[in-house]
C-alpha positions as CSV (number, residue, x, y, z in Angstrom):
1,X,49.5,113.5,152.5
2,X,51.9,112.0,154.8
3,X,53.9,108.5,153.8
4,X,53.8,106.1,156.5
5,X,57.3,104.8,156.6
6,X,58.3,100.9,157.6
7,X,61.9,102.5,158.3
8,X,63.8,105.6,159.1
9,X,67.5,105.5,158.1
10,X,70.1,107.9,158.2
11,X,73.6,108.0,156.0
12,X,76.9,109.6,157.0
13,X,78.3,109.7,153.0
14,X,82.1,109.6,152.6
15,X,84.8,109.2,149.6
16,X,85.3,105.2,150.2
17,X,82.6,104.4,153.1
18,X,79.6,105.0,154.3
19,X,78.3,104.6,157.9
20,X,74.1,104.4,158.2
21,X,71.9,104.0,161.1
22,X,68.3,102.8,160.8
23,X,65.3,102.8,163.7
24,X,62.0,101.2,163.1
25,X,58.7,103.4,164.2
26,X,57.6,102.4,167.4
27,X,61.3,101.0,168.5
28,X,64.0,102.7,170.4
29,X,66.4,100.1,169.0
30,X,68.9,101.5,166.6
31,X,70.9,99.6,164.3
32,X,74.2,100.8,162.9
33,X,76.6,99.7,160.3
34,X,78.8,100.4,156.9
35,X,79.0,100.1,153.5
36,X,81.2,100.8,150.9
37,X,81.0,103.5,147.7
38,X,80.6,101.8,145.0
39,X,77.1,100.8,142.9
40,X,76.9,97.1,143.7
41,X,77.3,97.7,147.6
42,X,75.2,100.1,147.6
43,X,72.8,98.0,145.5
44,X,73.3,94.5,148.0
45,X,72.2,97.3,150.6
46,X,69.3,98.9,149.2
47,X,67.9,95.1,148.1
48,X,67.9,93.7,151.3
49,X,66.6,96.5,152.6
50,X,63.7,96.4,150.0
51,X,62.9,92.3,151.2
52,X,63.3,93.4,155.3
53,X,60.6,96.1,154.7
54,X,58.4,94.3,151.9
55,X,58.8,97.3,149.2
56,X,57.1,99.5,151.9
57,X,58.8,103.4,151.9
58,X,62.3,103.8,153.7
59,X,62.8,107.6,155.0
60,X,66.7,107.9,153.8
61,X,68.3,111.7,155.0
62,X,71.8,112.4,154.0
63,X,74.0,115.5,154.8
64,X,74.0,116.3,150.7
65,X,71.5,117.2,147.9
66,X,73.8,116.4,144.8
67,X,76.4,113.8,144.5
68,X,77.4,110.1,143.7
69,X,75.8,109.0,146.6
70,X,72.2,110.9,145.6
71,X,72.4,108.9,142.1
72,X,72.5,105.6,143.3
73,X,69.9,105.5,145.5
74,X,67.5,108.3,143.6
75,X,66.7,105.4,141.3
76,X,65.3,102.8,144.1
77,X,61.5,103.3,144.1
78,X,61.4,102.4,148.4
79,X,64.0,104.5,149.0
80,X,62.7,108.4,149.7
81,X,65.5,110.5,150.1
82,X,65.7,113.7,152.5
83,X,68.5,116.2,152.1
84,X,69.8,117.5,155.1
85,X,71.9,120.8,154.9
86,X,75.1,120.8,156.2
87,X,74.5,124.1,157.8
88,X,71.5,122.4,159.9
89,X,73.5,119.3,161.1
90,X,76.6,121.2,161.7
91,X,74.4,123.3,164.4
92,X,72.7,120.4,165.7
93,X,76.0,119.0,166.1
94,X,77.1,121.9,168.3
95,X,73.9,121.7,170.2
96,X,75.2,118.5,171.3
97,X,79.1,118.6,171.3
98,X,80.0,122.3,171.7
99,X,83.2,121.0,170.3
100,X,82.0,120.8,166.8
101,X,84.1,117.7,166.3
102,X,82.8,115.2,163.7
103,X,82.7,111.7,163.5
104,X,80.9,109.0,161.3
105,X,78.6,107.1,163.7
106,X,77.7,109.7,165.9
107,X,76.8,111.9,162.6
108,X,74.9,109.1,161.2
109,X,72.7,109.1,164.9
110,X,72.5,113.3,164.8
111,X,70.8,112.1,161.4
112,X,68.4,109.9,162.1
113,X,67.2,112.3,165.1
114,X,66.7,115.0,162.4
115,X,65.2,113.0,160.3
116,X,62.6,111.4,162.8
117,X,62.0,114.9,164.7
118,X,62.3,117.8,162.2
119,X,61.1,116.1,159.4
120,X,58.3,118.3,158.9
121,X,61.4,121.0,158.4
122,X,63.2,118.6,155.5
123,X,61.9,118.8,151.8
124,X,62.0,115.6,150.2
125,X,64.1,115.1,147.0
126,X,61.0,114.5,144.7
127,X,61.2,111.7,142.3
128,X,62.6,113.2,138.5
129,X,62.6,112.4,135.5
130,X,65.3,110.4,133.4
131,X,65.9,113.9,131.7
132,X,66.3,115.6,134.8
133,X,68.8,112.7,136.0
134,X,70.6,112.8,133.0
135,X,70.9,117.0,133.5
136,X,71.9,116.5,137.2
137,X,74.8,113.7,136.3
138,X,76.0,116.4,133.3
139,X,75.9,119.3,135.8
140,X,77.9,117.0,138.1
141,X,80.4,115.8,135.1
142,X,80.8,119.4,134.5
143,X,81.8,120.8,138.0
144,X,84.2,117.7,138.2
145,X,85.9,119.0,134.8
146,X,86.1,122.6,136.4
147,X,87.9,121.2,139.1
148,X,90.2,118.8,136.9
149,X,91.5,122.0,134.9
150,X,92.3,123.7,137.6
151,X,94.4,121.1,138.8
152,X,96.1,121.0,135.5
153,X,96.5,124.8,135.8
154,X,97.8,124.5,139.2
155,X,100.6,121.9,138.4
156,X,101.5,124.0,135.4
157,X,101.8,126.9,137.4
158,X,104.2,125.5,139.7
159,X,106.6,123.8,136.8
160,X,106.6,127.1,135.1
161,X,107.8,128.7,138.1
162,X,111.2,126.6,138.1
163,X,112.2,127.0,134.5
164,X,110.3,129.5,132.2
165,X,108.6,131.9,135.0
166,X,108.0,134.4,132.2
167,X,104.8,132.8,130.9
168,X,103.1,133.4,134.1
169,X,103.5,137.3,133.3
170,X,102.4,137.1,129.7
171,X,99.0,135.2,129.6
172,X,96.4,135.9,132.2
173,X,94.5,132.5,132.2
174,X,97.5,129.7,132.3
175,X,95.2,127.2,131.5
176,X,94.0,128.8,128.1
177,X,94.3,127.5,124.8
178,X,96.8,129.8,123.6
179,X,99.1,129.2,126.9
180,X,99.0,125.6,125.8
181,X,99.8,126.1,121.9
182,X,101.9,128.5,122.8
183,X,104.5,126.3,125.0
184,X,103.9,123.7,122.0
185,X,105.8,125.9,120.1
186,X,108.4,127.6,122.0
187,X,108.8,125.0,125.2
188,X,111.4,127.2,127.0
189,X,113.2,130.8,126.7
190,X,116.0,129.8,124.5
191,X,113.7,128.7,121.5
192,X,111.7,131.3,122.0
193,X,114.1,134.0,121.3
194,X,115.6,132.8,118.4
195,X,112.3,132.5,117.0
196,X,111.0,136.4,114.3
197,X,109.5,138.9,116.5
198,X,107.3,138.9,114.0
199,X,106.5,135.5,114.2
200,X,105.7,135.8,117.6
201,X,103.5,138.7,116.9
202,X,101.5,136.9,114.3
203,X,100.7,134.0,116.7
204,X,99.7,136.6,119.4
205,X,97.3,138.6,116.6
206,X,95.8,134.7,115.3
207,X,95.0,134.0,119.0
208,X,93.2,137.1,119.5
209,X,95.6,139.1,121.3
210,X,95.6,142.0,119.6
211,X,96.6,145.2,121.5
212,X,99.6,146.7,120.0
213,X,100.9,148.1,123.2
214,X,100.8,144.7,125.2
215,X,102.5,143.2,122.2
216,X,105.3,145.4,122.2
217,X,105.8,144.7,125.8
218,X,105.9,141.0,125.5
219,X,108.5,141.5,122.8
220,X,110.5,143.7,124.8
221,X,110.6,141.3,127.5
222,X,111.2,138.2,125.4
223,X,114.7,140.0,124.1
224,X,115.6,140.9,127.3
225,X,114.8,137.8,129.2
226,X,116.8,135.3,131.2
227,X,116.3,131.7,131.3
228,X,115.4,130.4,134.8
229,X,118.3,128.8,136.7
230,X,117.4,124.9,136.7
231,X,119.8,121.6,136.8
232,X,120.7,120.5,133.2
233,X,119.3,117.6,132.1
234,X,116.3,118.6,134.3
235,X,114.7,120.9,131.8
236,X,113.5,118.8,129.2
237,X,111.9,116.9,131.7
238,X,110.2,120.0,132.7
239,X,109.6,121.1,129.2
240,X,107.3,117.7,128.1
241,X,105.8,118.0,131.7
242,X,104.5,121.3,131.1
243,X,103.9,120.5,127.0
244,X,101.7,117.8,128.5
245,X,99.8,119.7,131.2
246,X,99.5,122.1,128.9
247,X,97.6,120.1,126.7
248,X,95.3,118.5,129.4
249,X,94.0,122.2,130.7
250,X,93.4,123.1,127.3
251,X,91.3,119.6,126.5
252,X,89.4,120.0,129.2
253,X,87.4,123.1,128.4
254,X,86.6,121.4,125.2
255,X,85.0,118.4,127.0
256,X,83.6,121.4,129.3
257,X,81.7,122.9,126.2
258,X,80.7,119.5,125.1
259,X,78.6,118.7,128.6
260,X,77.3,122.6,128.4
261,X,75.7,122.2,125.1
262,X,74.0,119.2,126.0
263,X,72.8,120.2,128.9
């Protein structure tokens, strides 16, 4: 059955900002403004838009299906949101500005009009459950944490590559546990080779790499190796920045496995 709506508003979602429009049925007025990203503007905009309608349903589209903005106002009863794919609106767009150039107010209007004239073609975001909220913000927390490690991996990437570029040759995955133990241990070249081949070879075998050949490589290289050509009094700066990003990628796998297992 079809929902008579009071209101029809449309949402151009950003970082910091949001721009909305809103048209009434049976008006050709359209009202624009802004509000900011964060819960208790959203929730001042949401409430007064729950007294101007009397509790009736609000048609809300926005160019996303997931997200912060999606949480906030999934849990307002008035508010019935409509995802809009960004594939649709981006063609729409073109339709109208061959260009393809976007901008904030103009999106928000391209909005409304598929929301008030394709709405038939939209599938509402159905109300969920608080366990299905609860797996949506985990999924969410998850992706973020995918993201954040390989930022960590990234900026320990690019330190290694001024001072000890030899890691990057050794260990496929920079961000892995034994990249971050290992660099715990032996934070540059120099420590590293006065340290027992055989030491090194038992803390390869205890972190599961095992293949005798790839071993004897790394070995090989380690006693021929030259340490990268950096300032003095630069690399221990480098060495407790890279100790320390070491330590974040490899933390945030753990937190990673945490939000798996409960969702």
């Amino acid at each position: 059955m079809e929902t008579d709506f009071a209101a029809y508003v449309a949402i151009d979602w950003a970082d910091q900002r949001h721009a909305w429009m809103l048209q009434a049925p049976g008006s050709v007025t359209r009202e624009a403004g802004n509000t900011d990203h964060t819960p208790e503007a959203v929730d001042v905009w949401a409430a007064e838009l729950r007294l101007r309608f009397g509790g009736q349903p609000i048609a809300v589209a926005l160019e996303q299906s997931r997200g912060p903005l999606v949480f906030m106002l999934a849990k307002y009863e008035h508010l019935v949101i409509f995802p809009v794919h960004p594939t649709t609106l981006a063609n729409y767009r073109k339709s109208f500005r061959p260009s393809g150039a976007k901008d904030d107010p103009s999106d928000a209007g391209l909005l409304l009009d598929v929301l008030m004239l394709h709405r038939d073609k939209l599938r509402r975001l159905d109300p969920d459950t608080p366990e299905t909220r609860t797996l949506q913000f985990l999924v969410e927390e998850r992706r973020k944490l995918v993201h954040e490690k390989t930022r960590y991996s990234n900026r320990l990437t690019s330190h290694l590559k001024m001072y000890f570029p030899q890691v990057l040759d050794w260990f496929d995955e920079i961000g892995s546990n034994i990249v971050a133990e290992f660099l715990e241990r032996w934070p540059d070249l120099d420590k590293l080779q006065r340290a027992r081949p055989a030491t090194i070879e038992r803390f390869l075998i205890d972190h599961n790499s095992r293949n005798a050949e790839s071993i004897a490589k790394r070995l090989d290289q380690i006693r021929k190796g030259r340490s990268g050509n950096y300032r003095c009094g630069s690399a221990g700066i480098m060495q407790r920045c890279c100790c320390g990003l070491g330590r974040s990628a490899q933390a945030t796998p753990r937190r990673h496995c945490r939000v798996r297992r409960k969702d």
